[in-house]
VEXKOL-897400 format. One record per residue: chain; z, x, y of N, C-alpha, C in turn. Coordinates in Angstrom, 2 decimals, decimal comma. Example, Ala and Ser with C-alpha at 12.3 -4.5 7.8 and 13.67 -1.06 7.14 Angstrom:
REM residues 2
<r><chain>A</chain><n_pz>7,80</n_pz><n_px>13,19</n_px><n_py>-5,69</n_py><ca_pz>7,80</ca_pz><ca_px>12,30</ca_px><ca_py>-4,50</ca_py><c_pz>7,80</c_pz><c_px>13,20</c_px><c_py>-3,30</c_py></r>
<r><chain>A</chain><n_pz>7,08</n_pz><n_px>12,85</n_px><n_py>-2,25</n_py><ca_pz>7,14</ca_pz><ca_px>13,67</ca_px><ca_py>-1,06</ca_py><c_pz>7,87</c_pz><c_px>12,90</c_px><c_py>0,03</c_py></r>
This chain:
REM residues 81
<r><chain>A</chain><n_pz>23,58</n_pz><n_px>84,09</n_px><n_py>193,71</n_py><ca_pz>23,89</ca_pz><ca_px>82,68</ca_px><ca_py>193,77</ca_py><c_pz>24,46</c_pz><c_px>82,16</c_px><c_py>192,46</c_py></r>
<r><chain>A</chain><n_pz>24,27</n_pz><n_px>82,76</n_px><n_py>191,01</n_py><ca_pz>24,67</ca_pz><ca_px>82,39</ca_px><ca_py>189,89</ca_py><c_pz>26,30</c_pz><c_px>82,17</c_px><c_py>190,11</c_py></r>
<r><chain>A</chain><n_pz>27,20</n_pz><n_px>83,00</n_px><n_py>190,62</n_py><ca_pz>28,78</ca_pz><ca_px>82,99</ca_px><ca_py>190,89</ca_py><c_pz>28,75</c_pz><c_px>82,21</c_px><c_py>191,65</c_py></r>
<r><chain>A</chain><n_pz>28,31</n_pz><n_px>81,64</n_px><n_py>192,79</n_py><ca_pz>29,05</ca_pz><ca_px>80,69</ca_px><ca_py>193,51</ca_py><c_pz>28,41</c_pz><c_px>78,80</c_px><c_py>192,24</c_py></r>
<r><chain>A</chain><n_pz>27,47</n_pz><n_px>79,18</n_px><n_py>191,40</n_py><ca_pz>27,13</ca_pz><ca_px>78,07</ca_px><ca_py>190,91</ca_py><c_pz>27,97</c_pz><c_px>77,81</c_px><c_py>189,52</c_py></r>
<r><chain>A</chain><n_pz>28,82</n_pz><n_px>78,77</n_px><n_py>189,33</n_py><ca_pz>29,33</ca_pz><ca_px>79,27</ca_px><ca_py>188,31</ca_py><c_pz>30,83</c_pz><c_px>78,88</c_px><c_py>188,51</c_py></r>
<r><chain>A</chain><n_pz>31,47</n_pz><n_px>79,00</n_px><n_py>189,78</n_py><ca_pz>32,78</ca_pz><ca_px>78,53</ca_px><ca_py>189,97</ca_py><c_pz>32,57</c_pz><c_px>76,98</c_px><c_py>190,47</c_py></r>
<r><chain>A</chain><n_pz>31,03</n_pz><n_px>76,55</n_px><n_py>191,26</n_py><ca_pz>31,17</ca_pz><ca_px>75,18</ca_px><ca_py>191,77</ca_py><c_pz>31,36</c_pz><c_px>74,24</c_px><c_py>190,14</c_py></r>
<r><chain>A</chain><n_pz>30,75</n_pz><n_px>75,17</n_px><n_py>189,30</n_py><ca_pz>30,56</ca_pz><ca_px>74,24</ca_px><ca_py>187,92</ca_py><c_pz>31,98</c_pz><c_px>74,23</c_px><c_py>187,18</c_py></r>
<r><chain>A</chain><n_pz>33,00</n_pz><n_px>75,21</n_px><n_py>187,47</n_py><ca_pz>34,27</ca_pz><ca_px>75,46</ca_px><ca_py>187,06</ca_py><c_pz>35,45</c_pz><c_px>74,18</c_px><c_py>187,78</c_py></r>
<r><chain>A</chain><n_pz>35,20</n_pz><n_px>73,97</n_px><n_py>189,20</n_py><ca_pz>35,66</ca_pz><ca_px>73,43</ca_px><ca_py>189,94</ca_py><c_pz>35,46</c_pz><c_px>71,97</c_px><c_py>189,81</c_py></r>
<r><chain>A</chain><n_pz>33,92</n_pz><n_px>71,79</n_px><n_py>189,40</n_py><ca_pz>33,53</ca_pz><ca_px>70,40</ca_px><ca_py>189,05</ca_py><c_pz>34,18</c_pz><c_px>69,82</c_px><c_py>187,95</c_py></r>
<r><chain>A</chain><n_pz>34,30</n_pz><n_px>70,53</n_px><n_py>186,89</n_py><ca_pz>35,14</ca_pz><ca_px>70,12</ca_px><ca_py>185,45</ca_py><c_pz>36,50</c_pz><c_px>69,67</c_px><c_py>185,44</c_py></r>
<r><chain>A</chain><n_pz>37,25</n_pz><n_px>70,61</n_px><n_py>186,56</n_py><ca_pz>38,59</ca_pz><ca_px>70,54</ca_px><ca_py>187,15</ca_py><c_pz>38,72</c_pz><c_px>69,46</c_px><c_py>187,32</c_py></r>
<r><chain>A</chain><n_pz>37,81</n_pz><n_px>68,91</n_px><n_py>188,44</n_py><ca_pz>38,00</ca_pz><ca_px>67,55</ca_px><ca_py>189,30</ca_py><c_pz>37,74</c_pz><c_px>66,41</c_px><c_py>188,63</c_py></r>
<r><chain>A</chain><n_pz>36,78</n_pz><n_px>66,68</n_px><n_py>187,55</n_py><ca_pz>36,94</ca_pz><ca_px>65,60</ca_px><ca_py>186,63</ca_py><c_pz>37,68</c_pz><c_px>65,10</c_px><c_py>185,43</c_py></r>
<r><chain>A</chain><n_pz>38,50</n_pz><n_px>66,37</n_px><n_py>185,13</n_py><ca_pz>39,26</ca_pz><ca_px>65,89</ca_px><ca_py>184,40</ca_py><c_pz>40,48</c_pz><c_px>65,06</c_px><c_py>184,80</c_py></r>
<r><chain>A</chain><n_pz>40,64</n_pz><n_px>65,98</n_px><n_py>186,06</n_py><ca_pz>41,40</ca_pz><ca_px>65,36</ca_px><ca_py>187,16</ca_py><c_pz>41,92</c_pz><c_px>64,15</c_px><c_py>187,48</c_py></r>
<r><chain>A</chain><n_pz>40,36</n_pz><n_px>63,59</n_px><n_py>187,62</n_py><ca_pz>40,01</ca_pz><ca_px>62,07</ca_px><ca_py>188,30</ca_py><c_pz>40,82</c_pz><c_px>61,36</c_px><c_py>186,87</c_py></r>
<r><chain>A</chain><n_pz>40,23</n_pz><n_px>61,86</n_px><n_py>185,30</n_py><ca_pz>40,28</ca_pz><ca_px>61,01</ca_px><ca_py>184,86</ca_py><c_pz>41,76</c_pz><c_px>60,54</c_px><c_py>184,47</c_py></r>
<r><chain>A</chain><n_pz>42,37</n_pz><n_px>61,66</n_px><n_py>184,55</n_py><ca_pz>43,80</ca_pz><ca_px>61,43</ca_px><ca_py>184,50</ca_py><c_pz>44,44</c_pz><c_px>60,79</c_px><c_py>185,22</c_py></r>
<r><chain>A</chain><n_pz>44,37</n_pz><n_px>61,08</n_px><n_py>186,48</n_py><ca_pz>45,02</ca_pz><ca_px>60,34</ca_px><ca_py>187,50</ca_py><c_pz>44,47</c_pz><c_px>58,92</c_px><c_py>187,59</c_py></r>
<r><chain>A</chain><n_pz>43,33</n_pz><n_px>58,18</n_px><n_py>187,30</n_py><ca_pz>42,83</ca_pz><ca_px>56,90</ca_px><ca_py>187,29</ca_py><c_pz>43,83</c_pz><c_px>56,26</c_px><c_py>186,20</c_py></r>
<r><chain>A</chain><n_pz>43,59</n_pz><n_px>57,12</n_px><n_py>185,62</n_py><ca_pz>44,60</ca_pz><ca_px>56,34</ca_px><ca_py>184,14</ca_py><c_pz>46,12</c_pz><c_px>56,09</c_px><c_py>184,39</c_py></r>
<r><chain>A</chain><n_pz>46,49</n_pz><n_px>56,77</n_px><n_py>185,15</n_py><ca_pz>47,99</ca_pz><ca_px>57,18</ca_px><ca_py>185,80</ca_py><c_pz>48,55</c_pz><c_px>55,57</c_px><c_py>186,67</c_py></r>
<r><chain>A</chain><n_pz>47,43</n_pz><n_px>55,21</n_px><n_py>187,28</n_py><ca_pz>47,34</ca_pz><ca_px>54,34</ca_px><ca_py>188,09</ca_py><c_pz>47,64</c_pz><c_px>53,07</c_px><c_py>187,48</c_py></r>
<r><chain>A</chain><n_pz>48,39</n_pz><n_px>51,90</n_px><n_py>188,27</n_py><ca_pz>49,32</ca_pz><ca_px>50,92</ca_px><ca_py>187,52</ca_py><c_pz>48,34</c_pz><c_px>49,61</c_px><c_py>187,87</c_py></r>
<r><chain>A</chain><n_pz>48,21</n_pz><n_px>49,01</n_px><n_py>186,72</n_py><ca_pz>47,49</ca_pz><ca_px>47,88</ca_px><ca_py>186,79</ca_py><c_pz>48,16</c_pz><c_px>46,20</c_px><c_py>187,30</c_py></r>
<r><chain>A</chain><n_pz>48,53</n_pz><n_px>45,39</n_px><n_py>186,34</n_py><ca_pz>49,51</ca_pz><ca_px>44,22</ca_px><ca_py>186,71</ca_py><c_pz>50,85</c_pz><c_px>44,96</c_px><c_py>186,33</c_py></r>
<r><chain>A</chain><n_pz>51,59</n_pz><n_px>45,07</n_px><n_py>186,74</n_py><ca_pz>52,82</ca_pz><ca_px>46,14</ca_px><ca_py>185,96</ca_py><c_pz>53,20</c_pz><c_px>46,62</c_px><c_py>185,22</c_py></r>
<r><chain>A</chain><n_pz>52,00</n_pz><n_px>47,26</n_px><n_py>184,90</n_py><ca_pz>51,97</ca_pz><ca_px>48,77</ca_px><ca_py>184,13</ca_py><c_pz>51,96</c_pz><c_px>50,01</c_px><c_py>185,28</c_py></r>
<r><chain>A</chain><n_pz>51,51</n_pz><n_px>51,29</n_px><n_py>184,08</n_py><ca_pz>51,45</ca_pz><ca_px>52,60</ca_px><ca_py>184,97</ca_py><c_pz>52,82</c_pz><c_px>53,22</c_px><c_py>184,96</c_py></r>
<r><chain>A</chain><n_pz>52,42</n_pz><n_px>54,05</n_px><n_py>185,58</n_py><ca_pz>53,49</ca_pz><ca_px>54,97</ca_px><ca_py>185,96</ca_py><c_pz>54,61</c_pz><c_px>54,71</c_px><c_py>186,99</c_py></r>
<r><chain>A</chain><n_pz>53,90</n_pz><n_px>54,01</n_px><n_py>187,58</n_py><ca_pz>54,78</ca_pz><ca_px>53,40</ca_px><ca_py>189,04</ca_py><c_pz>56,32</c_pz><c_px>52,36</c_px><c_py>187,92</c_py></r>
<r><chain>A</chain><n_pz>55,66</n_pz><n_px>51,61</n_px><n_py>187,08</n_py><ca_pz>56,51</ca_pz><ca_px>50,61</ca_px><ca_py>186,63</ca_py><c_pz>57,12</c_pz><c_px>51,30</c_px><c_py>185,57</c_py></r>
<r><chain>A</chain><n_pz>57,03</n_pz><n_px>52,83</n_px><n_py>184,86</n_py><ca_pz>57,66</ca_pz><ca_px>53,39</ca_px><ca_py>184,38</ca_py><c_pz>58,91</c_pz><c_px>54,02</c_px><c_py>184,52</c_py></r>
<r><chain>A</chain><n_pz>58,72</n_pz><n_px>54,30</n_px><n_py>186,06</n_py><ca_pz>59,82</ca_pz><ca_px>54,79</ca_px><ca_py>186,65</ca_py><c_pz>60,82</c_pz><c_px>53,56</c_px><c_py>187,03</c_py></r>
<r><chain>A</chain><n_pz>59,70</n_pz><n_px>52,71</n_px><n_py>187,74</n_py><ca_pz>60,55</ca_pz><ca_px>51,73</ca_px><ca_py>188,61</ca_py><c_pz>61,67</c_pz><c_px>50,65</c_px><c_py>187,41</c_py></r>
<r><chain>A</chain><n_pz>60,91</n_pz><n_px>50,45</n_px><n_py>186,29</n_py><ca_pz>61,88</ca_pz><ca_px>49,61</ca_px><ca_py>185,22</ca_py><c_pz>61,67</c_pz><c_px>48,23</c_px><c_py>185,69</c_py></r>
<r><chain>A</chain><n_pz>60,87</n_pz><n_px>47,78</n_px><n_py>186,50</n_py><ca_pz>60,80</ca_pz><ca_px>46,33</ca_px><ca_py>187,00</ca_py><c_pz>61,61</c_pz><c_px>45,86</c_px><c_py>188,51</c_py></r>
<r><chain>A</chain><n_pz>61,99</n_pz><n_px>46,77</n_px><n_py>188,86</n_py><ca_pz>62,84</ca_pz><ca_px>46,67</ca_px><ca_py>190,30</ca_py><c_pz>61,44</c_pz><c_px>46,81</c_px><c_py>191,10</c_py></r>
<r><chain>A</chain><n_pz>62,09</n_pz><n_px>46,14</n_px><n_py>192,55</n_py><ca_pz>61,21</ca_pz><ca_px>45,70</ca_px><ca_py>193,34</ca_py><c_pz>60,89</c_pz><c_px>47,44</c_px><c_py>193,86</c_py></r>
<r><chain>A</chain><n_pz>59,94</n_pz><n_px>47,38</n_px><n_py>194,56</n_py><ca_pz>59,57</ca_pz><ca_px>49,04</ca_px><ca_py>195,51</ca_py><c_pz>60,06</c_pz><c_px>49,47</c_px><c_py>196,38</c_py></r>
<r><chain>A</chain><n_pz>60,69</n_pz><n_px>48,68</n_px><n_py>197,24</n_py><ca_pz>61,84</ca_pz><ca_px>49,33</ca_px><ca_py>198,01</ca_py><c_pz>63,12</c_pz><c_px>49,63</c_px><c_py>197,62</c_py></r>
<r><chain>A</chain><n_pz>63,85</n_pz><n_px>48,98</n_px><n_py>196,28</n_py><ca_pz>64,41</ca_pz><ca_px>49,46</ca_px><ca_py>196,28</ca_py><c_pz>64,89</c_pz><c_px>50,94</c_px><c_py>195,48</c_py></r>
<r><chain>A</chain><n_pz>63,24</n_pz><n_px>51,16</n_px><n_py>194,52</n_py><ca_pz>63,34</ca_pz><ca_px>52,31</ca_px><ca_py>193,65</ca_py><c_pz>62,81</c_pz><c_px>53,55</c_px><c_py>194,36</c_py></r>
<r><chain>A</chain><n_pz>61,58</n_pz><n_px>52,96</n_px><n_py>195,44</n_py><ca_pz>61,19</ca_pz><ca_px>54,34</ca_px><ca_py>196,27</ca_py><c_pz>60,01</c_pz><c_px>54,27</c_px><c_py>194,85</c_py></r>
<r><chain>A</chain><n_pz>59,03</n_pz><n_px>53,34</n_px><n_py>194,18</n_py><ca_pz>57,75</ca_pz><ca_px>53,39</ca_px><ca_py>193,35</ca_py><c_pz>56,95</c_pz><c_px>53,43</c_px><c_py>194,40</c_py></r>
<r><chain>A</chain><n_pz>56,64</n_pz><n_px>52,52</n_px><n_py>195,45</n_py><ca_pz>55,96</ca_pz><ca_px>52,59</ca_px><ca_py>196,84</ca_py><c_pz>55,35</c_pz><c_px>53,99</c_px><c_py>197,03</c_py></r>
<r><chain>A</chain><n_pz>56,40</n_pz><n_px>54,91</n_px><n_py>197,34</n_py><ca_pz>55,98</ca_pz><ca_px>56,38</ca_px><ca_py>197,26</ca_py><c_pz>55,16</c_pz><c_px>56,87</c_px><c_py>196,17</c_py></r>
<r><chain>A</chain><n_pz>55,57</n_pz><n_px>56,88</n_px><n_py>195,03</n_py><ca_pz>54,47</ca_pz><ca_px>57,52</ca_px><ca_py>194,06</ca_py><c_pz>53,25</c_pz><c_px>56,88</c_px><c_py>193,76</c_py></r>
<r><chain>A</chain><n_pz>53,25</n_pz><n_px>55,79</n_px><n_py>193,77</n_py><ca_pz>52,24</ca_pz><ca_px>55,11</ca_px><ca_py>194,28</ca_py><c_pz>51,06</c_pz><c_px>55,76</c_px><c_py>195,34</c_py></r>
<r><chain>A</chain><n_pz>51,62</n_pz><n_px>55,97</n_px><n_py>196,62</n_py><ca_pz>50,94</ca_pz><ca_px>56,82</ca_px><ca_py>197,61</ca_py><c_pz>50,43</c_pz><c_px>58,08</c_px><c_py>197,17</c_py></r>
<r><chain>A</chain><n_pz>51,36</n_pz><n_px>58,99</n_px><n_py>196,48</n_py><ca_pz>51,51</ca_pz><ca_px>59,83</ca_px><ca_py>195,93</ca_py><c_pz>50,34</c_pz><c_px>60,08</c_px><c_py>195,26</c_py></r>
<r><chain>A</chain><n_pz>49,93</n_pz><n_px>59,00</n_px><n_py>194,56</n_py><ca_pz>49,36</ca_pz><ca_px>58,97</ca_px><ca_py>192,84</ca_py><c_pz>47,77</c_pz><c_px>58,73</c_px><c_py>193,93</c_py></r>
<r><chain>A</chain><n_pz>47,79</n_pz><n_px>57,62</n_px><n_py>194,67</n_py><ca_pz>46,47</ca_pz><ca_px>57,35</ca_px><ca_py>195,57</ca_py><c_pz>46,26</c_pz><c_px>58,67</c_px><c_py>196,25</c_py></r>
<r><chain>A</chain><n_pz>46,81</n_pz><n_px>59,38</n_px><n_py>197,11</n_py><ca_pz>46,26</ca_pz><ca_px>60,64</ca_px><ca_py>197,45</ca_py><c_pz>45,68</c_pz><c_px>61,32</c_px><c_py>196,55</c_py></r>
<r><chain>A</chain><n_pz>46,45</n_pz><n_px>61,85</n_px><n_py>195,67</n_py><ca_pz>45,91</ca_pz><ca_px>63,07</ca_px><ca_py>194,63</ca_py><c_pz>44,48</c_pz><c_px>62,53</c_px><c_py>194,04</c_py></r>
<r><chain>A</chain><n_pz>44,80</n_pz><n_px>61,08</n_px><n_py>193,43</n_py><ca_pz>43,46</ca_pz><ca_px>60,37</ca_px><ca_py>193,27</ca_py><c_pz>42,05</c_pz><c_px>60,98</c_px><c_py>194,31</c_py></r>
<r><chain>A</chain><n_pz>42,14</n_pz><n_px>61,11</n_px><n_py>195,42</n_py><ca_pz>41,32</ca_pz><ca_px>60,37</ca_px><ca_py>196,47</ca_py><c_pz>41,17</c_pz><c_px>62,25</c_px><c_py>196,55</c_py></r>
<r><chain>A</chain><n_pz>41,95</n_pz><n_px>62,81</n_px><n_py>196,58</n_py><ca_pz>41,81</ca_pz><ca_px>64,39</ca_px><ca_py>196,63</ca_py><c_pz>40,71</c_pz><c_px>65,19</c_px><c_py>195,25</c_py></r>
<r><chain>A</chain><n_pz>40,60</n_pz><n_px>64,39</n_px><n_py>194,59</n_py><ca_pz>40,07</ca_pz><ca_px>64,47</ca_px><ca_py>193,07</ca_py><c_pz>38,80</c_pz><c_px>64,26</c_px><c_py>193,23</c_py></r>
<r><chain>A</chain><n_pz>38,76</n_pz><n_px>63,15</n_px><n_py>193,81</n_py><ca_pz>37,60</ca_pz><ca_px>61,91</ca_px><ca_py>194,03</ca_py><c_pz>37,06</c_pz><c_px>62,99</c_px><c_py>194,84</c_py></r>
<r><chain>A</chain><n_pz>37,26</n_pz><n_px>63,18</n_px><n_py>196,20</n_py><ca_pz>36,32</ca_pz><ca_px>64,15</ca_px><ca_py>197,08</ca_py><c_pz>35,63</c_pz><c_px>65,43</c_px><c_py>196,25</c_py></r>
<r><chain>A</chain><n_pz>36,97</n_pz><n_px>66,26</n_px><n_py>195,79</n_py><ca_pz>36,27</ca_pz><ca_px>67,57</ca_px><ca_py>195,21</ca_py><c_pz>35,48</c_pz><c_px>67,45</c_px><c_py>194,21</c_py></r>
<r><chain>A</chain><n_pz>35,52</n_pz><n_px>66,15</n_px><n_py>193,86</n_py><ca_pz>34,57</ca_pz><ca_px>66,05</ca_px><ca_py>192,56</ca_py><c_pz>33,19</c_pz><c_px>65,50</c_px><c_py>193,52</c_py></r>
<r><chain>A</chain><n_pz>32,84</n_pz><n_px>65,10</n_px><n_py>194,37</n_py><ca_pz>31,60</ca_pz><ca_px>64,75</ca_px><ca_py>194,85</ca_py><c_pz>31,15</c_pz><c_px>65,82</c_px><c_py>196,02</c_py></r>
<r><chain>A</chain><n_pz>32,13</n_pz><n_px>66,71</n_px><n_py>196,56</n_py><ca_pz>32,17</ca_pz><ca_px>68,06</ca_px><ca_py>196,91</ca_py><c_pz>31,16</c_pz><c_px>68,50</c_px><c_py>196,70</c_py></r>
<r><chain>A</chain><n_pz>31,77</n_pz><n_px>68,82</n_px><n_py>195,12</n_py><ca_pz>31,06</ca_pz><ca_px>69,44</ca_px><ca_py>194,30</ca_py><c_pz>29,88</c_pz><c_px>69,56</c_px><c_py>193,70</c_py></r>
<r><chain>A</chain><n_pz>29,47</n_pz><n_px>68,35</n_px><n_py>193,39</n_py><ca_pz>28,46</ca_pz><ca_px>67,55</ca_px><ca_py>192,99</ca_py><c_pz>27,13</c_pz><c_px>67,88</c_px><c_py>194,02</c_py></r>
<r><chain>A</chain><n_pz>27,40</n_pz><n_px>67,90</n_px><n_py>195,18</n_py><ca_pz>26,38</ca_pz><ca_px>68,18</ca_px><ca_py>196,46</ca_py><c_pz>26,29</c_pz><c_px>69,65</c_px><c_py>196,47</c_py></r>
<r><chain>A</chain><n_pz>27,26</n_pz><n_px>70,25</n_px><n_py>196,30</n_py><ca_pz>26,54</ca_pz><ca_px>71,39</ca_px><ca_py>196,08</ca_py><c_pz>26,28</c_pz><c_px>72,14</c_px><c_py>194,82</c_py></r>
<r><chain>A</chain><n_pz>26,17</n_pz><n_px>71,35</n_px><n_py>193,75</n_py><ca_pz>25,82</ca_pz><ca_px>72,21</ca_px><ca_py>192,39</ca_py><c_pz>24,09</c_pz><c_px>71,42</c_px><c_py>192,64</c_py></r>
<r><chain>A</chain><n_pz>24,04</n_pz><n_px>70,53</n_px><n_py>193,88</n_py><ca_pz>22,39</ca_pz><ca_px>70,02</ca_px><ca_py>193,62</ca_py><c_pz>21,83</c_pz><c_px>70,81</c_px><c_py>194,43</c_py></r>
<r><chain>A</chain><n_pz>22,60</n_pz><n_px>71,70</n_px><n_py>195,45</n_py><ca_pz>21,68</ca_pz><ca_px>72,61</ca_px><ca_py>196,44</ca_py><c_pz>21,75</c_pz><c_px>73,67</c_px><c_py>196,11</c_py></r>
<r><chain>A</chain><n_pz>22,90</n_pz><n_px>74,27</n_px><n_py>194,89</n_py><ca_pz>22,79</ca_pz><ca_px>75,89</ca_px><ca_py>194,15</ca_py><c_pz>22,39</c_pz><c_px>75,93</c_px><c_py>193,27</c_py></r>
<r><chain>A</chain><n_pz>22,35</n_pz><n_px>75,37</n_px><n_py>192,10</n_py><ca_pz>22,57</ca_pz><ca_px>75,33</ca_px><ca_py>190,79</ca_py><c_pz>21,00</c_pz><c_px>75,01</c_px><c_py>190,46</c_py></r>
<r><chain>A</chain><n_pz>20,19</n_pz><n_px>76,58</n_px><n_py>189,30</n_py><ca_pz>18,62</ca_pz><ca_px>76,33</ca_px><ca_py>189,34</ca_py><c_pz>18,97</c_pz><c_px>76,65</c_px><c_py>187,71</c_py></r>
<r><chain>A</chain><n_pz>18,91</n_pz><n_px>75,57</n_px><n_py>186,61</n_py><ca_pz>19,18</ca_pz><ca_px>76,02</ca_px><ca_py>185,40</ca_py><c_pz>17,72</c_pz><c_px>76,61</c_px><c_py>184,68</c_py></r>
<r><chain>A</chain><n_pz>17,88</n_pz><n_px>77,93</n_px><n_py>183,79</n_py><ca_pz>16,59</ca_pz><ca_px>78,34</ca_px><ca_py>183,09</ca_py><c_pz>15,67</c_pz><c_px>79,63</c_px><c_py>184,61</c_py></r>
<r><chain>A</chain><n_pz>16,53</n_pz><n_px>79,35</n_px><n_py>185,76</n_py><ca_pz>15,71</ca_pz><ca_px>80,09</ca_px><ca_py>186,42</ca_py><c_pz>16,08</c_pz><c_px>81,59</c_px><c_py>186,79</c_py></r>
């Protein structure tokens, strides 16, 4: 059981560094990345709309494997034992 607690703990680090990047990525009053690309043009006509989506998936893909994870490093993971 040490290897599977050993990659869930590898996987967990992943996802959090993950998260934290991509949260940060994410555009506030027009900031972010979205308004980096876009230059202040509206979203339809730059196609920001999309990365936007883009940026919320991967987010939300992050978000899961990181609480994934989390559930099972509490049903494998026996430290000192």
């Amino acid at each position: 059981m040490e290897v599977v607690a050993y990659i869930a703990i590898a996987i967990h680090v992943i996802c959090a560094i993950g998260l934290v990047v991509f949260v940060l990525l994410h555009s506030g009053k027009g900031t972010g990345v979205s308004s980096l690309f876009g230059a202040g043009l509206p979203a339809s006509a730059t196609g920001t709309g999309l990365i936007e989506k883009n940026l919320d998936r991967i987010t939300i893909g992050f978000a899961a494997g990181y609480g994934l994870t989390a559930l099972l490093l509490m049903l494998v993971y026996r430290p000192g034992a």
